[in-house]
TORDRENNU-35570 format. One record per residue: residue in three letters; x negated, y, z negated of N, C-alpha, C, O in turn. Coordinates in steps of 0.2 Angstrom, whole numbers, plus 5000, padded with zeros to 4 digits. Layout:
N
alaXYZXYZXYZXYZ...
END
This chain:
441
unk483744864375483744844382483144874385482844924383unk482944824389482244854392482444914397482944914401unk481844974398481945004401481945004409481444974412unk482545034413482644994421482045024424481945084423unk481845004428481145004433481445054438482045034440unk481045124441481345144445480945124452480345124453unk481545124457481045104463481045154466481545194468unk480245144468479745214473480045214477480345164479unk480345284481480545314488480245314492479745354492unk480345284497479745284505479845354505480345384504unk479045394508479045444510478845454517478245454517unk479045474523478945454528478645514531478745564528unk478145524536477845564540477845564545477445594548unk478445534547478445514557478945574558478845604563unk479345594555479745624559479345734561479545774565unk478945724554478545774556477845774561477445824563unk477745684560477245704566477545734572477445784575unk478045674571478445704581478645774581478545804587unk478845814575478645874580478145914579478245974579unk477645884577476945914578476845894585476545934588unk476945834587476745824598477145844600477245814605unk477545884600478145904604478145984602478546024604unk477546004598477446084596476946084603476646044606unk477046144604476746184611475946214608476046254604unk475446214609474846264606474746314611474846314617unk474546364607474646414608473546434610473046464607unk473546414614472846434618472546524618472746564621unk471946524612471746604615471246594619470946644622unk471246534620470546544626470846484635471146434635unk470646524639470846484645470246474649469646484647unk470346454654469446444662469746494668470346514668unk469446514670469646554676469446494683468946464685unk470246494686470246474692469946474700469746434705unk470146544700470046564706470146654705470446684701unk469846674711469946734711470146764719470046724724unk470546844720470846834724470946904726471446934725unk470446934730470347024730470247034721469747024718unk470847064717470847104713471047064707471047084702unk471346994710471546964703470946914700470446894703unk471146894697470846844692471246774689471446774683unk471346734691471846684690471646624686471046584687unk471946614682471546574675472046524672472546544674unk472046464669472146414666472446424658472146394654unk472846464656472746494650472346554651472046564656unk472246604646472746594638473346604636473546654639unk473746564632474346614632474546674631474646694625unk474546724635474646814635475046824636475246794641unk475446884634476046914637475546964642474946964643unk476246994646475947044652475947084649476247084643unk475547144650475147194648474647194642474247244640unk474647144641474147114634473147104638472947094644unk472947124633472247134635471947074634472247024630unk471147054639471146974639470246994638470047054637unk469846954639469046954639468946914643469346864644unk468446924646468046894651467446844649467146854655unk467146814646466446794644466246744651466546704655unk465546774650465346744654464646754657464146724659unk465046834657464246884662463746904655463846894649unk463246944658463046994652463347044647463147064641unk463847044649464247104645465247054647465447024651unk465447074640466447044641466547094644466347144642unk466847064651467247114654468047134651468147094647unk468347174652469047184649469547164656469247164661unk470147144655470447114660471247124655471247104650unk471947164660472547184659472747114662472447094667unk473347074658473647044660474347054667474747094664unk474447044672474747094675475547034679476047044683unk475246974677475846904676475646854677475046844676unk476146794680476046754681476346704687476946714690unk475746654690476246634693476046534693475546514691unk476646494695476446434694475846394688475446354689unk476146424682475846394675475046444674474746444669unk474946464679474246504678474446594677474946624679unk473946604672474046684672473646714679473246694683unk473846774677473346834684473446904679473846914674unk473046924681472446964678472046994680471746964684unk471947074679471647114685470947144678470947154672unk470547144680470047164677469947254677470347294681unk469447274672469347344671468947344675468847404676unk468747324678467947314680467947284690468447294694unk467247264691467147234697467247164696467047134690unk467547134700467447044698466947014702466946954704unk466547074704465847014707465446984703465347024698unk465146924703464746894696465346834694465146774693unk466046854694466346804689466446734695466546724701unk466446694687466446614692466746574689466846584683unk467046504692467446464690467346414684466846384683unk467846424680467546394673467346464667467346454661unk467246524670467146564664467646554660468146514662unk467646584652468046584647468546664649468346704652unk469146654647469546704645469946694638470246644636unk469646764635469846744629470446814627470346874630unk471046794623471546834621471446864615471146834610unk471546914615471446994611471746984606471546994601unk472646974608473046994606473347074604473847104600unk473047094607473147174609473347214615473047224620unk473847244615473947284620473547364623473047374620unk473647384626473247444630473447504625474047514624unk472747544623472947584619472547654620472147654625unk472547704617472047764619471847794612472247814607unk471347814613471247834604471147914603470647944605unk471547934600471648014601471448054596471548024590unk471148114595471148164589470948224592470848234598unk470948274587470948324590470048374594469848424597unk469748314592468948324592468848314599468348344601unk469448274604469348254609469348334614468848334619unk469648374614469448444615468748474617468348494613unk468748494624467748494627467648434627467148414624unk468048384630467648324632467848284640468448274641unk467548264643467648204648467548144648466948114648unk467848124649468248004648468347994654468548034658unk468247934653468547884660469147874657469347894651unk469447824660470147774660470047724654470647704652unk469547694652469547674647469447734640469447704634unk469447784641469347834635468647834633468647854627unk468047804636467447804636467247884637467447924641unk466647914632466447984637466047984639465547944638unk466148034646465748024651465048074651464548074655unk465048124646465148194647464148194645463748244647unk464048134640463448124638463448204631463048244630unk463948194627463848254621464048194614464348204609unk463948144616463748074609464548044611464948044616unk464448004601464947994602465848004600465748044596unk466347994601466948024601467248034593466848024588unk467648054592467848064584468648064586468948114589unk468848014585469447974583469747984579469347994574unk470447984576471047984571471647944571472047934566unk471747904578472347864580472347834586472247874591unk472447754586472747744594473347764596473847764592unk473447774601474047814605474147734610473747704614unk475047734609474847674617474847694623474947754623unk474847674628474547664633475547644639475647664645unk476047614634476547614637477047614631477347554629unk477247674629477847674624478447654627478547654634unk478947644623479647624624479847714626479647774625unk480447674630480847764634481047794628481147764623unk480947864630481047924624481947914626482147904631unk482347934619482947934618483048014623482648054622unk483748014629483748064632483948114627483848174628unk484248104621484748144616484248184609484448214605unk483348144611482848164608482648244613482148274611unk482948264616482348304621482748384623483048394627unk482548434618482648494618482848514627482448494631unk483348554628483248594633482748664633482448694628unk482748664639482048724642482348764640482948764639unk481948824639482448884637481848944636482149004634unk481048944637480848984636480248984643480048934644unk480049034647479449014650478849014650478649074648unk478548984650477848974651477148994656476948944658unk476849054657476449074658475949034662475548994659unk475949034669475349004672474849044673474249014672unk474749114674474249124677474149154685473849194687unk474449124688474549124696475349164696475849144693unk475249234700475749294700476149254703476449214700unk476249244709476649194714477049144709477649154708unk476849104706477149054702477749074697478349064697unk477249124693477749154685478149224688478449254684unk478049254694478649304699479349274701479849304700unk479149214704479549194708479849124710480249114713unk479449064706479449024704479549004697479648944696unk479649034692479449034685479548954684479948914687unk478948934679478948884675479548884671479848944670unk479548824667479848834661479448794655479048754657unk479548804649479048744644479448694642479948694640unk478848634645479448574646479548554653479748504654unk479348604657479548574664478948534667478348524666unk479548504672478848454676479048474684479648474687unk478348504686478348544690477748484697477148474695unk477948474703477648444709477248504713477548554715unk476548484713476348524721476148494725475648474726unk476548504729476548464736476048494740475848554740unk475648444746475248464750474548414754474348374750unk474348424758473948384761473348404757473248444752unk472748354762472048374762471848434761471948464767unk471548464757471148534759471548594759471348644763unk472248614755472448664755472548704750472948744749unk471948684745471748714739472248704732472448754728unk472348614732472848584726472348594721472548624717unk471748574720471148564714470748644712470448654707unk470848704717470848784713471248774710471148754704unk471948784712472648804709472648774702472548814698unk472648714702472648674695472148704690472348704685unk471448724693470848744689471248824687471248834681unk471548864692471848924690472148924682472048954677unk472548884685473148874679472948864673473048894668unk472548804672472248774667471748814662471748804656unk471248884665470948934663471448964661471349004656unk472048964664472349044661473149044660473549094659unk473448974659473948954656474048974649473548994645unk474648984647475148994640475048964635474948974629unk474848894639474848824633474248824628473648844630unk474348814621473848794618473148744621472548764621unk473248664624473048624628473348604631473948594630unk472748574637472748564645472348494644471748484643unk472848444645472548384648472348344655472648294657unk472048374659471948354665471548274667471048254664unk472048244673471848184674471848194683472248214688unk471048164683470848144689470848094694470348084698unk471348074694471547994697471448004703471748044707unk470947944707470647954712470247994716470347994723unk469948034712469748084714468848084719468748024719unk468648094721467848094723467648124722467648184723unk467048084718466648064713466048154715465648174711unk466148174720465648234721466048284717465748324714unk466748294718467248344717467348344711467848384709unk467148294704467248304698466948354696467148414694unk466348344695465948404691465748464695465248504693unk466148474701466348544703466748554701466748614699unk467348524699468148554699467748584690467648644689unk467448534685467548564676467148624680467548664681unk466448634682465948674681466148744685465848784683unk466548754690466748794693467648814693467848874691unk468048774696468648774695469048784687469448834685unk468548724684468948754678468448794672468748824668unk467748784670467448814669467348814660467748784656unk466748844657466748844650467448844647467848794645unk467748924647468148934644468648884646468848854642unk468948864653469648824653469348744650469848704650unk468748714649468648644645468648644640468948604637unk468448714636468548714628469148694626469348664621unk469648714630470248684625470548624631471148644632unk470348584634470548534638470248484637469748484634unk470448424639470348354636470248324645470848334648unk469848304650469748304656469648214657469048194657unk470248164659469948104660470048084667470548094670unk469448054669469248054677469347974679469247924675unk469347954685469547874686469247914694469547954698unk468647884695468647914703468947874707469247834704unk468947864716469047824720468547754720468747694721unk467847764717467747714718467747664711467347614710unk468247694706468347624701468747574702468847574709unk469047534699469647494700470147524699470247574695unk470647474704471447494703471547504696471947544694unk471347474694471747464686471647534682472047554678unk470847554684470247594682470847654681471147674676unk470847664687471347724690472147724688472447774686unk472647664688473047684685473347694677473847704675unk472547664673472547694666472247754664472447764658unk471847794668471847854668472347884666472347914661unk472847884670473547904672474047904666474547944665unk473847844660474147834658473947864651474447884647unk473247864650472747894646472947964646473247984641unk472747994648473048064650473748094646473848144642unk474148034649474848064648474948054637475348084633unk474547994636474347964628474248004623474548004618unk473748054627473548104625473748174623473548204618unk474148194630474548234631475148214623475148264619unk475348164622475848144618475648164611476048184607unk474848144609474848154604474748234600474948254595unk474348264605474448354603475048374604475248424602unk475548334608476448364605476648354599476948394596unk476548304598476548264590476348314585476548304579unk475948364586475448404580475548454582475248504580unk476448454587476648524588476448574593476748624593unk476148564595475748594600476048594609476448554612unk475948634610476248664620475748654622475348694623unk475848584625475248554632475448574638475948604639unk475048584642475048584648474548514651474048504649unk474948474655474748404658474648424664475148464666unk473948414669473948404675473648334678473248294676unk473948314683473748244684473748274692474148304695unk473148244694472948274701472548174705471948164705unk472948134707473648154709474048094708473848034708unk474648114709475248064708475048004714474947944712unk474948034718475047974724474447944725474447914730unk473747944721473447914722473447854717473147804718unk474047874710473947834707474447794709474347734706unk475047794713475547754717475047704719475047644718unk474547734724474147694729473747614724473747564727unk473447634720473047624714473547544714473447484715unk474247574711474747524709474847474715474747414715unk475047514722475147464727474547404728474747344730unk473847414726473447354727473547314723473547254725unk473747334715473747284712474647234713474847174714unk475047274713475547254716475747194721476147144721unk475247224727475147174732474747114732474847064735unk474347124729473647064725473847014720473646954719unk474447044717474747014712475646954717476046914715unk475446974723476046944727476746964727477246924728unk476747044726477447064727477647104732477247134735unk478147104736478347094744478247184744478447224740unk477847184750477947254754478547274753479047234752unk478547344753479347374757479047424759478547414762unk479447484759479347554761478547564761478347544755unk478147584768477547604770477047534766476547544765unk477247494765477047454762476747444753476347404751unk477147474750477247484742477647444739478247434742unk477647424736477847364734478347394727478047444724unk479147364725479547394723479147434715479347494714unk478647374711478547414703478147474706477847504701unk477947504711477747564712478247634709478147694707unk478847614712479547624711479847644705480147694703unk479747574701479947574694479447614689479647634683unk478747634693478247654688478147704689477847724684unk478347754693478247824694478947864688478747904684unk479447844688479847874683479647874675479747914670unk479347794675479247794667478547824664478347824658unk478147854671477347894669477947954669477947974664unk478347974673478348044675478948074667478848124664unk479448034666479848044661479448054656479948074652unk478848054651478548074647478448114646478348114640unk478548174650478448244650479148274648479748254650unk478848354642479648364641479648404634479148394630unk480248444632480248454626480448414622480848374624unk480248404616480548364610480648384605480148414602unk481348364600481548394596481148384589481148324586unk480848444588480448444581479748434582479448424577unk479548434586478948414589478548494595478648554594unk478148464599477748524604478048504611478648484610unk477648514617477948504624477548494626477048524624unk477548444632477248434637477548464642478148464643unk477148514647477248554651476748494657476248474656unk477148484662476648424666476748474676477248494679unk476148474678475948474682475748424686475148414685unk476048384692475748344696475748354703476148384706unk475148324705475048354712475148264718474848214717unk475448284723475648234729475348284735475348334738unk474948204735474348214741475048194749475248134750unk475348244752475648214756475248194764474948234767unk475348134764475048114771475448154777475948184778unk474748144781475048194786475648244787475948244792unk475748274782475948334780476548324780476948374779unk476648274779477448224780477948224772477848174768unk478348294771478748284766479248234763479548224758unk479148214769479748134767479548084767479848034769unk478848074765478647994765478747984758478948034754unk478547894757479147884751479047914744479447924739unk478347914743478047944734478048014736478048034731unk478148064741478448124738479248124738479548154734unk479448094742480048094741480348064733480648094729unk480148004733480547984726480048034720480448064717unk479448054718479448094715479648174715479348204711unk479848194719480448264720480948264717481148304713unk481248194720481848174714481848174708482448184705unk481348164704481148124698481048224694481248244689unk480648254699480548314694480848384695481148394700unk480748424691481148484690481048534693481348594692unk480648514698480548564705479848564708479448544704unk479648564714479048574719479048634721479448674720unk478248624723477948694725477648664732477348604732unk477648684738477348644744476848724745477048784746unk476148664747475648714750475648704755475848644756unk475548754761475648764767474848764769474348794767unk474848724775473948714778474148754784473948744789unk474648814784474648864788474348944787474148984790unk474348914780474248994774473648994775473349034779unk473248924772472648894768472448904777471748904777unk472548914785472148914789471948994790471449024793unk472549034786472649114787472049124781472049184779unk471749094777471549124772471749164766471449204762unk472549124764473049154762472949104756473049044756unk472649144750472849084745473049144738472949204737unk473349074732473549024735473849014739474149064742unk473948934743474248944749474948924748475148874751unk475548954744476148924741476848934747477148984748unk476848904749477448904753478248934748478648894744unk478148994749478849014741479548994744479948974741unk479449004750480248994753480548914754481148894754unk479848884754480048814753479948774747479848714748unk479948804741479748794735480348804730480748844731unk480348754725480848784720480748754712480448704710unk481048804709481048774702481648784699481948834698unk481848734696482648694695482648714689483148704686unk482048754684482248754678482248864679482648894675unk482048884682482148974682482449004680482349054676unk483248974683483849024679483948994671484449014668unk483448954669483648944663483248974657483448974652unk482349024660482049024657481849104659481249134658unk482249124662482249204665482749244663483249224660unk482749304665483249364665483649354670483549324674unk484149384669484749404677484349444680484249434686unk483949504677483549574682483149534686483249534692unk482449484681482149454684482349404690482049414695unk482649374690483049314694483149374700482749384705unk483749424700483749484705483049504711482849494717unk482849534706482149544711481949474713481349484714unk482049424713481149374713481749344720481349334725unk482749344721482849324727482649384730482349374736unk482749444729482749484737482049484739481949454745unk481649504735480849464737481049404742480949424748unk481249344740481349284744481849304750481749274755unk482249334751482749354755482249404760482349394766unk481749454757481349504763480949444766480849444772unk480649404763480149334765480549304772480349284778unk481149304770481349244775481649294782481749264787unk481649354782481949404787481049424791480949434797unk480549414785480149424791480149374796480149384802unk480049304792479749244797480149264802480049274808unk480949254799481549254806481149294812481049274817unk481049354810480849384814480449414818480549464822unk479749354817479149364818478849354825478449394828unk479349294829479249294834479649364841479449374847unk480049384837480349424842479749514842479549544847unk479649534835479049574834478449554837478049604838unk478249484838477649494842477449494848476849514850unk478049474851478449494859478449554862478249564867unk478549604856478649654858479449674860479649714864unk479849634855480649604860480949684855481449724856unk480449674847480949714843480949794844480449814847unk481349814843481349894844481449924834481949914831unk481049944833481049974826481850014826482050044831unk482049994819482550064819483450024822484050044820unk483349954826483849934831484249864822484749844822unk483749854818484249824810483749864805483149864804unk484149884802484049914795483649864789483249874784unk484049784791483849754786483049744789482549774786unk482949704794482249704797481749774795481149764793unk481949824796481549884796481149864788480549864787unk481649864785481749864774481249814773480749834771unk481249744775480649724775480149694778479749654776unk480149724783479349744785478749794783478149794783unk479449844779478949904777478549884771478049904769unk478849834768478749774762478249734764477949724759unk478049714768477549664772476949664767476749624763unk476649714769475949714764475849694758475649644755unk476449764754476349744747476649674746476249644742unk477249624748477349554747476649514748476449474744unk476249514755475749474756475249494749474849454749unk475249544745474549584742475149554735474849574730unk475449534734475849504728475549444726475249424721unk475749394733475649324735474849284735474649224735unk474349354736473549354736473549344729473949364725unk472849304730472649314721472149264720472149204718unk471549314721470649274719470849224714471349234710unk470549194714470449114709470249154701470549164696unk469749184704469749214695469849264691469549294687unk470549294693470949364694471649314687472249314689unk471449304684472049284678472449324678472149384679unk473049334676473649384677474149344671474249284672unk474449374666474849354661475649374665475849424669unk476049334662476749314663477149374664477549384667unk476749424659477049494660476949534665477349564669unk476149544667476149574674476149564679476049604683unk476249484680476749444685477449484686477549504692unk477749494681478649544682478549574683478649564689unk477949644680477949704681477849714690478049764693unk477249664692477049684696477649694703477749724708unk478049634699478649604705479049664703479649654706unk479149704701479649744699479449814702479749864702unk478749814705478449884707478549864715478549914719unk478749804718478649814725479449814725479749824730
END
């Protein structure tokens, strides 16, 4: 029988074109639209939010944070100035999110907010990028406090005590000596390193604070990145973020950080531009809510962890008009393990630092102290609060010596408490004669 002929099977290709025109492409490169104060508004590319973008166009790519989107177009805040950029430029996608690149080399050096050095000692020596915004630490990750930590400042480690691991607020206005204080600490702290961030600072007062404030010895073991007032928002709130990166990675290698960020509320402020530039509704003082959401997920970073070093975090809130209840000292009070408020009463007396003890507290003390210690640091506070009560009627001439036993007790304490609370900027004092001394008045 002859062999049966097989008939060819149509092979079709329609049903794969159609979903080849019904697939979406995926654009790494967009045009820029328009621009708008701070943002940059573009035609593509497809980016997720927080994802890093380029700018082509000028003499140099600029860098640009994707920070959302609205009506099919992305927004985009640049690292940079957006003068120069024009319609039709390119934005091209990185595919990369925000990172910081850390080792231990970084040690004796000064960076900006992009981790560039500024310090002119070449160039950096790297071992890992660190991101820029990790996923929240597991609360069930995070050692309790339980030893303290040595500031340097008698007032703080008497009566205040830190704990290692704590996140500790210094509250205070303009000019009441928040940037000594932190220099104090930073020279003659417990901690292994001191990562200090300058966020919003002016640009006169940087290389005063290393060269005086905090000095040869407190640089050598500090890592110092700076974002003045006059960068961009962005500039300034990745500083913030940089810092804390860094902070993370010498915990990692076991080590007892001490983080200072000077200051909180400049970098709220930082946020609120981009915030509002990007079209999210005022509220309170005119902040807009991700200010809200972004102060706990910077500030929670800080902390002991198990198997690991600590972050010991020091932040300072610039309070306006001397106004302890406006909204970023308030909600970060909430957020941390106690404040310390400077008084521009002291700081007008001459009195530094200038710590308001009685209106200060630290949430973590009875956990990283003695019962004796704790004993003497209230009656101290208890003699503190009998004088003030009393001040006005002694100055009248209302009181009669001798007429309350408790008033008499401390008054006669006056000096040596003021002569406790004194203490020159470069008079370092360890944790121990902090007690001792608290134990001799």
């Amino acid at each position: 029988m002859p062999a049966e002929v097989e008939t060819p099977v149509e092979f079709s290709l329609d049903r794969y074109t159609a979903r080849l025109n019904r697939a979406e492409p995926l654009p790494v490169m967009g045009q820029v639209v328009r621009t708008v104060g701070l943002i940059v508004e573009s035609k593509g590319p497809r980016a997720r939010v927080g994802e890093l973008c380029e700018l082509i166009g000028g003499p140099t790519p600029l860098p640009l944070e994707v920070v959302g989107f609205r009506d099919g177009h992305l927004l985009s805040v640049p690292l940079g100035t957006t003068s120069g950029i024009r319609p039709g430029d390119r934005l091209v996608a990185r595919g990369s999110v925000a990172t910081m690149a850390v080792g231990k080399k970084l040690l004796g050096r000064v960076l900006d907010g992009l981790g560039r050095p500024i310090d002119d000692r070449g160039p950096l020596e790297t071992v890992a990028d660190y991101p820029l915004h990790p996923p929240p630490m597991n609360p069930m990750a995070r050692q309790p406090i339980a030893s303290p930590l040595g500031t340097g400042v008698r007032a703080i480690d008497g009566l205040l005590t830190c704990g290692r691991g704590q996140r500790l607020g210094l509250f205070g206005g303009s000019g009441v000596g928040k940037s000594t204080l932190l220099g104090m600490m930073a020279k003659s702290t417990a901690a292994d390193v001191a990562v200090i961030a300058l966020v919003g600072e002016r640009g006169r007062e940087v290389r005063s604070f290393i060269e005086h404030d905090l000095g040869p010895e407190g640089l050598a073991r500090a890592v110092v990145i700076v974002s003045t007032s006059d960068n961009p928002a962005l500039m300034r709130i990745r500083a913030a973020y940089a810092a804390t990166a860094v902070a993370e990675y010498f915990r990692d290698q076991g080590l007892n950080v001490l983080l200072m960020m000077d200051s909180v509320t400049r970098f709220a402020m930082a946020q609120r531009e981009v915030g509002l530039a990007a079209g999210e509704p005022p509220t309170a003082k005119g902040y807009p809510p991700s200010v809200f959401a972004l102060l706990p997920s910077l500030l929670e970073r800080a902390g002991n962890v198990e198997g690991r070093g600590s972050i010991t975090a020091l932040y300072t809130v610039l309070v306006e008009g001397d106004d302890h209840t406006e909204p970023i000292a308030d909600t970060v009070r909430s957020i941390l393990d106690g404040h310390i408020y400077l008084s521009r009463d002291l700081a007008a007396r001459n009195h530094y630092p200038a710590i308001d003890i009685l209106a200060s507290v630290s949430r973590t003390m009875p956990d990283v102290t003695t019962a004796a210690h704790r004993q003497k640091a209230a009656q101290l506070r208890d003699w503190m609060a009998i004088i003030r009560d009393s001040e006005d009627l002694v100055s009248v001439g209302a009181y009669v010596p001798g007429s309350n036993p408790r008033i008499d007790q401390a008054r006669e304490r006056r000096d040596a408490i003021d002569a406790f609370l004194r203490q020159p900027a470069d008079d370092a004092r360890g944790f121990a004669d902090a007690v001792r001394e608290l134990d001799a008045i």
